[in-house]
C-alpha positions as CSV (number, residue, x, y, z in Angstrom):
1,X,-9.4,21.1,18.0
2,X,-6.0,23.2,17.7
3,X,-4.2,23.8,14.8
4,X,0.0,22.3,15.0
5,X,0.7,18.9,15.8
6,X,-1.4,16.2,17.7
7,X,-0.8,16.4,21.3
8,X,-0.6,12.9,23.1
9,X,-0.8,12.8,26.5
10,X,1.3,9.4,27.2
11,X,0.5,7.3,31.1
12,X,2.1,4.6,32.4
13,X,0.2,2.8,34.8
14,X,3.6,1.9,37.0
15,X,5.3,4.1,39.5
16,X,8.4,2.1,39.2
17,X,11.9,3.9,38.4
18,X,12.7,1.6,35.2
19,X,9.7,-0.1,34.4
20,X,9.1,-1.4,30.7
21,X,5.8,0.3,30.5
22,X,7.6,3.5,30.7
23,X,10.1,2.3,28.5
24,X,7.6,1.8,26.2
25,X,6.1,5.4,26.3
26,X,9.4,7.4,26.5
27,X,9.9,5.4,23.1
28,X,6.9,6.8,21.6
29,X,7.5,9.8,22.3
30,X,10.8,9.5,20.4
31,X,9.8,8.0,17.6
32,X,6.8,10.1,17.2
33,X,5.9,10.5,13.8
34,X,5.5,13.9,12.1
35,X,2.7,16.0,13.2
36,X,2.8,14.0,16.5
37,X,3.6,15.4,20.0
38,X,3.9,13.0,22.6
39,X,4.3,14.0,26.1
40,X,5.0,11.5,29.3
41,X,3.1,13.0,32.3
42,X,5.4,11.8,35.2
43,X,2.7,12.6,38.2
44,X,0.4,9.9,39.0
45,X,2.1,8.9,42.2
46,X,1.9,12.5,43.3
47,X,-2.1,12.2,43.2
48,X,-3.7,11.4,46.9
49,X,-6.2,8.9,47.0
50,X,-9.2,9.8,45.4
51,X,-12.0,11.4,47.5
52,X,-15.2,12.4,46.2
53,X,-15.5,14.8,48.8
54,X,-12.7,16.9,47.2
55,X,-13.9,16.7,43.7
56,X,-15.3,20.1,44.0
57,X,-11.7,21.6,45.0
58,X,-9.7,18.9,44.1
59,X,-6.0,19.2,45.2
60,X,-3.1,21.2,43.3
61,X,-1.5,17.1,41.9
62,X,-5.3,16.2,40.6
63,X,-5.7,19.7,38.7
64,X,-2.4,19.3,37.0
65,X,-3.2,16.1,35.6
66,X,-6.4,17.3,34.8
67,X,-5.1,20.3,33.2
68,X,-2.7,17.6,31.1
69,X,-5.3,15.6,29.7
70,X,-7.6,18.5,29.1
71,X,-4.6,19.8,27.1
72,X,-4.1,16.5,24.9
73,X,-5.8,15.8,21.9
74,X,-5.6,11.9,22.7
75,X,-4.1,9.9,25.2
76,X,-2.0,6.5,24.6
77,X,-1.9,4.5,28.0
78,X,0.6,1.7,29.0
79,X,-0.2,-0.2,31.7
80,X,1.0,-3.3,34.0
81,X,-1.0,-5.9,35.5
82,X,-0.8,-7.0,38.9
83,X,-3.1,-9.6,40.2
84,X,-5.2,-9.8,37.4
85,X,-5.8,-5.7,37.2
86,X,-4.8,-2.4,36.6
87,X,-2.5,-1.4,39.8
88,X,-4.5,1.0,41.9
89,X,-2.5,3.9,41.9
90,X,-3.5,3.9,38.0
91,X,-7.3,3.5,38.7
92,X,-6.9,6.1,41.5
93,X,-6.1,9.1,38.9
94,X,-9.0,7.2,36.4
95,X,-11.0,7.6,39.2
96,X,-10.1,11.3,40.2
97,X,-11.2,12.4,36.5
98,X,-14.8,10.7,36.2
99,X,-16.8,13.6,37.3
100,X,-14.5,16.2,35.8
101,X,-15.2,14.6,32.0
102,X,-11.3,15.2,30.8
103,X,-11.5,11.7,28.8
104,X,-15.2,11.8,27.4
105,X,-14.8,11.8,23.4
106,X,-11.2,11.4,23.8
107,X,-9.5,9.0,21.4
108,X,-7.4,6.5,23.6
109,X,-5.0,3.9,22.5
110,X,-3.7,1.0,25.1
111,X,-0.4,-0.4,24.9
112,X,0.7,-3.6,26.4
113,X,4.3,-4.2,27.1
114,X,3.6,-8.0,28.2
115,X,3.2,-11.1,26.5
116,X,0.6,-11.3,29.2
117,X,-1.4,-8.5,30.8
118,X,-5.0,-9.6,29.1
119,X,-6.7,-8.7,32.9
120,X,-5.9,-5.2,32.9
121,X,-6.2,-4.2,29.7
122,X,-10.0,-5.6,29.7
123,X,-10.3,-4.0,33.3
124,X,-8.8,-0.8,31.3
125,X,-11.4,-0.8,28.3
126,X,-13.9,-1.7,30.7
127,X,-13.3,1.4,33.1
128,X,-12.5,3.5,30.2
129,X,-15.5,2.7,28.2
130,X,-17.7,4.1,31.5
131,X,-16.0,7.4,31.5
132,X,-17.1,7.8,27.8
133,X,-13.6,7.9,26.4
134,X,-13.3,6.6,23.0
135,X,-11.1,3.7,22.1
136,X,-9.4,3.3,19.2
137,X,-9.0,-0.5,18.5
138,X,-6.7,-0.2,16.2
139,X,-4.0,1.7,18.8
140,X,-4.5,-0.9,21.1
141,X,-1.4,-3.4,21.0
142,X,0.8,-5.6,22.2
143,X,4.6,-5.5,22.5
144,X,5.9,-7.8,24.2
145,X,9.2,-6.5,25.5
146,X,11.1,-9.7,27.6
147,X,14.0,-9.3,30.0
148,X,14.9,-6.9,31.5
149,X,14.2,-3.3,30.6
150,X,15.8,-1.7,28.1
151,X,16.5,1.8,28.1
152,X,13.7,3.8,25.6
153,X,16.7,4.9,23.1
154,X,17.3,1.7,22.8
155,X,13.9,0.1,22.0
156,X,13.4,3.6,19.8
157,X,16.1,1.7,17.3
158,X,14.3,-1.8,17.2
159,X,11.7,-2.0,14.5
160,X,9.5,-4.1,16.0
161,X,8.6,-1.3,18.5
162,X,9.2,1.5,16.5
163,X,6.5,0.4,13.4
164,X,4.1,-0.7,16.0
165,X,4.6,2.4,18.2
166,X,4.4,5.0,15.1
167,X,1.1,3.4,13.7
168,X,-0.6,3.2,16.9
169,X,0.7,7.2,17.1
170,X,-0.7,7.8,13.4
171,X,-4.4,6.0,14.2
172,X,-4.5,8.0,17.3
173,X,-4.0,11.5,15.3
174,X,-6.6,10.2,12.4
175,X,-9.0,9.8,15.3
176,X,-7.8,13.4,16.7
177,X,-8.4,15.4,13.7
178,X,-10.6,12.8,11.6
């Protein structure tokens, strides 16, 4: 552990523009709580498909986002569903850090920001459970955002994202620096 504040590696599990998982994330990171870093990593659709043959050299895209999560003290996920799962470009960077152990013993929280979405985020534990990171129930949530999306400095004003967001942020740094 470093000394300073909590570093939280945020992912969004959609490549889309304006997506309200994104949304969701950009708002934590500004209404992080004191002692809280939170940063967005922004290149999961720059990873190629995974291939275990490369894990051994794996391309400049996969050791950046390794580099970020080995960096981050905890990691807060938000992720769509699509067909019942998590969307494959999302597995494909889970999948590109099994063998290089970046999320063993880390504390990850999962948002949802769906009233529905129960598929992936079981898919997500499951997967997550398997690479040995360490789930923090209690930053695991739901909030439902409806219509369309709303730009992060505006959900960053509504208090039913902002409480939920800066508690799941506070649990995640507890389990950080217990």
């Amino acid at each position: 552990m470093t000394a300073g504040p909590v570093r939280v590696l945020a992912l969004s599990g959609s490549l889309r523009g304006s997506s309200k998982t994104s949304a969701l994330l950009e708002a934590a990171r500004i209404v992080a709580p004191s002692g809280v870093t939170v940063s967005v990593f922004r290149g999961l659709g720059d990873l190629p498909l995974f291939n275990p043959d490369y894990e051994d050299r794996p391309p400049a895209a996969v050791l950046t986002f390794q580099r970020a999560l080995a960096l981050a003290d905890t990691v807060l996920i938000c992720c769509p569903e699509y067909a019942h799962g998590v969307p494959g470009a999302f597995k494909n960077a889970l999948d590109w850090v099994v063998g290089s152990g970046e999320l063993v013993n880390k504390p990850v929280g999962l948002l949802n920001a769906s009233a529905a979405g129960a598929h992936a985020q079981e898919s997500l534990r499951e997967t997550l459970s398997v690479m040995s990171a360490r789930i923090v129930p209690a930053a695991c949530l739901r909030v439902a955002l409806s219509g369309p999306v709303q730009p992060a400095s505006l959900l960053a004003t509504l208090p039913e994202v902002t409480g939920p967001l800066q508690e799941a942020l506070q649990t995640l740094a507890r389990a950080a620096r217990p």
